[in-house]
C-alpha positions as CSV (number, residue, x, y, z in Angstrom):
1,X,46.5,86.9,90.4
2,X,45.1,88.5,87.1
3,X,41.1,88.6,88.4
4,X,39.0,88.2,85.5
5,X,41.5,89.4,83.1
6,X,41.7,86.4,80.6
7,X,44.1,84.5,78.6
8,X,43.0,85.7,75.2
9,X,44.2,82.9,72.3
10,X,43.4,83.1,68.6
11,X,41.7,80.6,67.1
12,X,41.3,79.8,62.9
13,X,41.4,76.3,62.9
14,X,45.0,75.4,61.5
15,X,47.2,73.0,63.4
16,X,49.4,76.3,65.0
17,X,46.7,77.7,66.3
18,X,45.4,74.4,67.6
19,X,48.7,74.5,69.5
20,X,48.6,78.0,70.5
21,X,44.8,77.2,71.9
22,X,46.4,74.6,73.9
23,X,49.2,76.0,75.5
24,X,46.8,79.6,76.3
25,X,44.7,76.1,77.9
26,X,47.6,75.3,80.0
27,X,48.5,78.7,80.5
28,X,44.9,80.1,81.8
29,X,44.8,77.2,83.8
30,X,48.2,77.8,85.8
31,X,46.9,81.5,86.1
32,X,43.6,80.6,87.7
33,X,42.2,83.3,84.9
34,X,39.6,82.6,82.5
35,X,40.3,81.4,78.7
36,X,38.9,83.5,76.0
37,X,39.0,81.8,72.8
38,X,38.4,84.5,69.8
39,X,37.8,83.3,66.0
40,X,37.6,86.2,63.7
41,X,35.9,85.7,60.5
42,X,35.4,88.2,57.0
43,X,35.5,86.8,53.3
44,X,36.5,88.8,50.4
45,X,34.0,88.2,47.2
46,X,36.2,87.4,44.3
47,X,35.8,89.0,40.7
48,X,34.1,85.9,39.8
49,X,31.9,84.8,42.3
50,X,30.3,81.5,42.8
51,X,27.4,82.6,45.2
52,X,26.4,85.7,46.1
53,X,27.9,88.1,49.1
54,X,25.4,87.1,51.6
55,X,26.1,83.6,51.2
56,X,29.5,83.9,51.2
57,X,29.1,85.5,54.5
58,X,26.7,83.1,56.2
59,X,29.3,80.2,55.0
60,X,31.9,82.1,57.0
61,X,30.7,82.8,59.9
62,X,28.9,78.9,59.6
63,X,32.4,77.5,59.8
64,X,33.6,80.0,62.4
65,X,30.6,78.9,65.1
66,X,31.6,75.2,64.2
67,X,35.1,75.6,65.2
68,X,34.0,77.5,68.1
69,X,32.4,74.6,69.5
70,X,34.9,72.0,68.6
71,X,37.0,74.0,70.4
72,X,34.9,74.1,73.4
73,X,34.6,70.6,73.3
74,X,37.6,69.3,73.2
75,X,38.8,72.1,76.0
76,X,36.0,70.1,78.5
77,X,37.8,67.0,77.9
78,X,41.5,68.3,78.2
79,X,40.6,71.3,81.1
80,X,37.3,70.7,82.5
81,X,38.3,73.0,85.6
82,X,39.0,75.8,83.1
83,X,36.7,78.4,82.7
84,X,36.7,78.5,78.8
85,X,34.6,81.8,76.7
86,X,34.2,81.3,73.2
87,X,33.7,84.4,70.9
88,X,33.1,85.1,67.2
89,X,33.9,88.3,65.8
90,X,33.6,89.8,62.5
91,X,36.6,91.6,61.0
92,X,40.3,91.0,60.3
93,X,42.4,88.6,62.3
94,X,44.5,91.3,63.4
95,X,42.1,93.9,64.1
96,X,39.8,91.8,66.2
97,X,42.8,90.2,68.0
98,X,44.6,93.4,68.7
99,X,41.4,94.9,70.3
100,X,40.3,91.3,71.9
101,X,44.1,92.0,73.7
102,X,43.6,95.5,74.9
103,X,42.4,94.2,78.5
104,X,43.6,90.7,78.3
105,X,46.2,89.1,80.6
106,X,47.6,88.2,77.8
107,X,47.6,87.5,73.9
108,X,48.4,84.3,72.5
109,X,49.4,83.4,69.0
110,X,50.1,80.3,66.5
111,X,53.0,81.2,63.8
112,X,50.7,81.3,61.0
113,X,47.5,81.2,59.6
114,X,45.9,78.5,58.1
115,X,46.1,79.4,55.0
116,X,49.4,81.2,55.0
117,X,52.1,80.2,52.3
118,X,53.8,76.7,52.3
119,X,57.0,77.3,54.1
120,X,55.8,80.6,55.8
121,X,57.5,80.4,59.6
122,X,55.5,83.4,60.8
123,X,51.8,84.8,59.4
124,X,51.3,88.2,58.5
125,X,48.6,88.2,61.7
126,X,50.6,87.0,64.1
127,X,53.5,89.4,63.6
128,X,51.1,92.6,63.2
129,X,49.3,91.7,66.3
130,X,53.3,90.8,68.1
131,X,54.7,94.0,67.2
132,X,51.3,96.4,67.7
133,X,49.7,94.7,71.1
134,X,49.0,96.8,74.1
135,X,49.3,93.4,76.7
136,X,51.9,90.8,76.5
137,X,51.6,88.1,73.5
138,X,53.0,84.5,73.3
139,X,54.0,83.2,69.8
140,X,53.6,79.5,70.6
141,X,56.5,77.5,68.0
142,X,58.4,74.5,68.8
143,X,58.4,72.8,72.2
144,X,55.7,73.4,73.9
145,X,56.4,70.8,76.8
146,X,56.9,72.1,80.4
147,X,60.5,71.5,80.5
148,X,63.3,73.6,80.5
149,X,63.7,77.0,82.2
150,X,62.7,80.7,81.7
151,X,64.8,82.5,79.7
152,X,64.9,86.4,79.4
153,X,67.1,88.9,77.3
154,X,68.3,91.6,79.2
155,X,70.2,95.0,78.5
156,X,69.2,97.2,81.5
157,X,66.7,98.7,80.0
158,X,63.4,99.6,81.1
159,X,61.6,97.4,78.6
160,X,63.9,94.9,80.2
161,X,62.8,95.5,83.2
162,X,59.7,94.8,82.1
163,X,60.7,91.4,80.6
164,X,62.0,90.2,84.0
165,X,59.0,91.0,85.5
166,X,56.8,88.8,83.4
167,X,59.9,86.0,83.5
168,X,59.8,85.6,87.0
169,X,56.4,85.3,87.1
170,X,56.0,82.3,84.8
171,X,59.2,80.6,86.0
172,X,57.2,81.0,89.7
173,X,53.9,79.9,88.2
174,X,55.9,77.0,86.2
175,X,58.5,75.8,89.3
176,X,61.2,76.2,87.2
177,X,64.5,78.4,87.1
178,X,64.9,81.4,84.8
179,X,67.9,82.3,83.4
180,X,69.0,85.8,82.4
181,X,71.2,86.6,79.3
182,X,72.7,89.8,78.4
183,X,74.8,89.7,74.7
184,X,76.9,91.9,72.7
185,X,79.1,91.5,69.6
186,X,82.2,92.5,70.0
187,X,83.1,95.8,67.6
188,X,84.9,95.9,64.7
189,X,87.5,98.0,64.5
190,X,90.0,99.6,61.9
191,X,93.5,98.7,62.3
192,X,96.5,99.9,59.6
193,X,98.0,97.9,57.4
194,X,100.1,95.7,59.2
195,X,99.5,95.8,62.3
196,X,98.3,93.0,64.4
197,X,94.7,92.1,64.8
198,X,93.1,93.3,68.0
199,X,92.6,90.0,70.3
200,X,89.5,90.5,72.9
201,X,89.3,88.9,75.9
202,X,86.3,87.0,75.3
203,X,86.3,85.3,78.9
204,X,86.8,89.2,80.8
205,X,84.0,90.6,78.6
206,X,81.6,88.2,79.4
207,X,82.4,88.5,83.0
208,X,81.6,91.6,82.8
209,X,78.2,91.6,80.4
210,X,77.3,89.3,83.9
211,X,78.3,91.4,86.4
212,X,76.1,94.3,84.7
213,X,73.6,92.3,84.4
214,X,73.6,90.7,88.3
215,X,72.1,93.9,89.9
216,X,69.3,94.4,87.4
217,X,67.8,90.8,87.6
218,X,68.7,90.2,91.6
219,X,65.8,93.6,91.7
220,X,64.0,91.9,89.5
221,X,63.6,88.6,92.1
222,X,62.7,90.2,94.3
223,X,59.3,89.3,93.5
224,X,59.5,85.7,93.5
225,X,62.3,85.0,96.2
226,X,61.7,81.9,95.9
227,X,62.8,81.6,91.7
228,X,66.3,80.5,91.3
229,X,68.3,82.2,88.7
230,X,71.3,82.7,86.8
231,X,72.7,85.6,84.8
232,X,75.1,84.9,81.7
233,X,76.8,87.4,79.6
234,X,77.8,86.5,75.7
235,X,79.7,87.7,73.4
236,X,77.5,87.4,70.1
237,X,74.3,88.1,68.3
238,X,71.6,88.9,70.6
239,X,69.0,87.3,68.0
240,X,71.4,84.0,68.0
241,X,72.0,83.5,71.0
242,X,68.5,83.8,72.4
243,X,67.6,81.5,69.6
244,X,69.8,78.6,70.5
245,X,69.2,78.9,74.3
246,X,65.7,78.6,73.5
247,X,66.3,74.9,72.6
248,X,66.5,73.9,75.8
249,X,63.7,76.4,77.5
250,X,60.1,76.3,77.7
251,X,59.7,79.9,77.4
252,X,61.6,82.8,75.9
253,X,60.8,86.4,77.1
254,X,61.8,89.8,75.2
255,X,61.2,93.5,75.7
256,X,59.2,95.4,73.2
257,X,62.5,97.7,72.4
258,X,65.9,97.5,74.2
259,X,69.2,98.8,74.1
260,X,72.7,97.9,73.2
261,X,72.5,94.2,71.3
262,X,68.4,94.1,71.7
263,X,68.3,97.7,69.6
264,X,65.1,97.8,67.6
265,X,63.3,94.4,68.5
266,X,60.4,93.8,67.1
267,X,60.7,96.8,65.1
268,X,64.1,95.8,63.6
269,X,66.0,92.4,62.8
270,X,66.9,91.0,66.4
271,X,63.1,90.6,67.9
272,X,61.7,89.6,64.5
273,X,64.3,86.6,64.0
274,X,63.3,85.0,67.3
275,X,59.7,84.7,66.3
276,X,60.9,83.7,63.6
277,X,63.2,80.6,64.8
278,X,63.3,80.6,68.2
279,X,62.7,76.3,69.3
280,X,60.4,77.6,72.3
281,X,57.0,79.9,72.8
282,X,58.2,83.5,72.7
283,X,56.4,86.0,74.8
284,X,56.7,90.0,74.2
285,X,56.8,92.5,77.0
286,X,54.5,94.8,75.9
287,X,52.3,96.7,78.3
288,X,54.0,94.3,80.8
289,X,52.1,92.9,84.0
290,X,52.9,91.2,86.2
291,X,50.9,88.8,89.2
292,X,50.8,92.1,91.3
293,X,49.6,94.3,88.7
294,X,51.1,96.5,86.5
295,X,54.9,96.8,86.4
């Protein structure tokens, strides 16, 4: 298992993060690895200042320790086998989480702050700290319930790879299936005047998206023989169809970068649209390990 390398979740407070401390609950649990539940805390003094710095300070970090102990106390309740560390830390969310993550097991999120804008689906601190971690991160959205199975977007890449790794891990610690997908669009392609329409073979080119991607996931299970799994290749939008399979999984897991139709995620459109609307937690590759150690 992970030793004493923790489930780190951040903590401000807001109903998402509420969530996100409950599921790194579950999570930590299932892992037998410690919780570590980090609230970050800094104030900016406006122009026109009701009380001075100092104050302003003390209030902060006052309402910090309080959550901190809610917290605690309703994780006795809920997980009273769970060995739950609380932490207050000075500094910006993102800072203090990105450097709480750089020997965690892994880095858990809500979508947004509690104080983000009204209609917001993803804060500022959650997607710094989702596209700059050094250890996976789970964005916790939608279902959280246990139901469902793994699902993973492959390409045969490395970061893939990677992806896999960590998939077959949780569907093992989770008793549930994981299901591979590999998707392209189909290209567009100039035709002259008048001539007929190119026609794909939609049925032949997702037979063979599957067959590509058969070899790379059967070496990734080989780590948990005893995971079923199924490979499916589709003709579409990576970003879209990762997002509607997500409605019926309890986790969705991504590489950092990838190739072919998962180009630039989390740095372009495709990773960044599933945290933004995927129906399931979304967990990111990065610096992935898996039970065994570094993959």
């Amino acid at each position: 298992m992970n030793g004493e390398r923790a489930v780190v979740v951040g903590a401000d407070g807001g109903e998402p993060s509420t969530q996100a401390v409950r599921w790194a609950a579950a999570e930590a649990v299932r892992r037998h690895a410690p919780l570590r539940v980090v609230v970050a805390y800094y104030w900016r003094t406006p122009v026109f200042a009701v009380a001075p710095a100092g104050e302003l300070a003390e209030a902060a970090r006052w309402s910090a320790d309080l959550l901190v102990e809610d917290i605690a106390r309703e994780m006795s309740v809920a997980h009273p086998e769970a060995d739950v560390r609380t932490e207050v830390v000075q500094g910006h969310p993102a800072e203090v989480l990105l450097t709480a993550g750089e020997d965690a097991a892994l880095l858990v999120l809500g979508t947004r702050g509690r104080h983000a804008t009204v209609g917001a689906v993803l804060g500022s601190v959650s997607q710094q700290v989702a596209v700059h971690a050094r250890c996976p991160v789970v964005v916790v959205r939608g279902r959280t319930d246990p139901t469902g199975d793994v699902i993973v977007g492959v390409d045969g890449s490395e970061p893939s790879d990677r992806a896999l790794a960590l998939g077959f891990d949780e569907a093992r610690q989770r008793g549930c299936g994981l299901l591979a997908l590999r998707a392209v669009e189909t290209p567009l392609v100039p035709v002259p005047v008048g001539a007929p329409p190119l026609v794909y073979d939609t049925a032949e080119i997702q037979r063979a998206l599957t067959e590509q991607a058969v070899g790379q996931v059967a070496r990734a299970s080989e780590r948990c023989p005893d995971v079923r799994w199924e490979c499916h290749g589709v003709v579409g939008d990576a970003a879209d169809v990762l997002v509607e399979r997500s409605q019926r999984a309890q986790l969705a897991v991504v590489g950092s970068r990838g190739h072919g139709g998962f180009t630039g995620l989390l740095l372009g459109s495709v990773g960044l649209r599933l945290l933004h609307r995927a129906h399931c937690p979304v967990m990111i590759a990065h610096g992935a390990q898996g039970s065994d150690g570094p993959v």
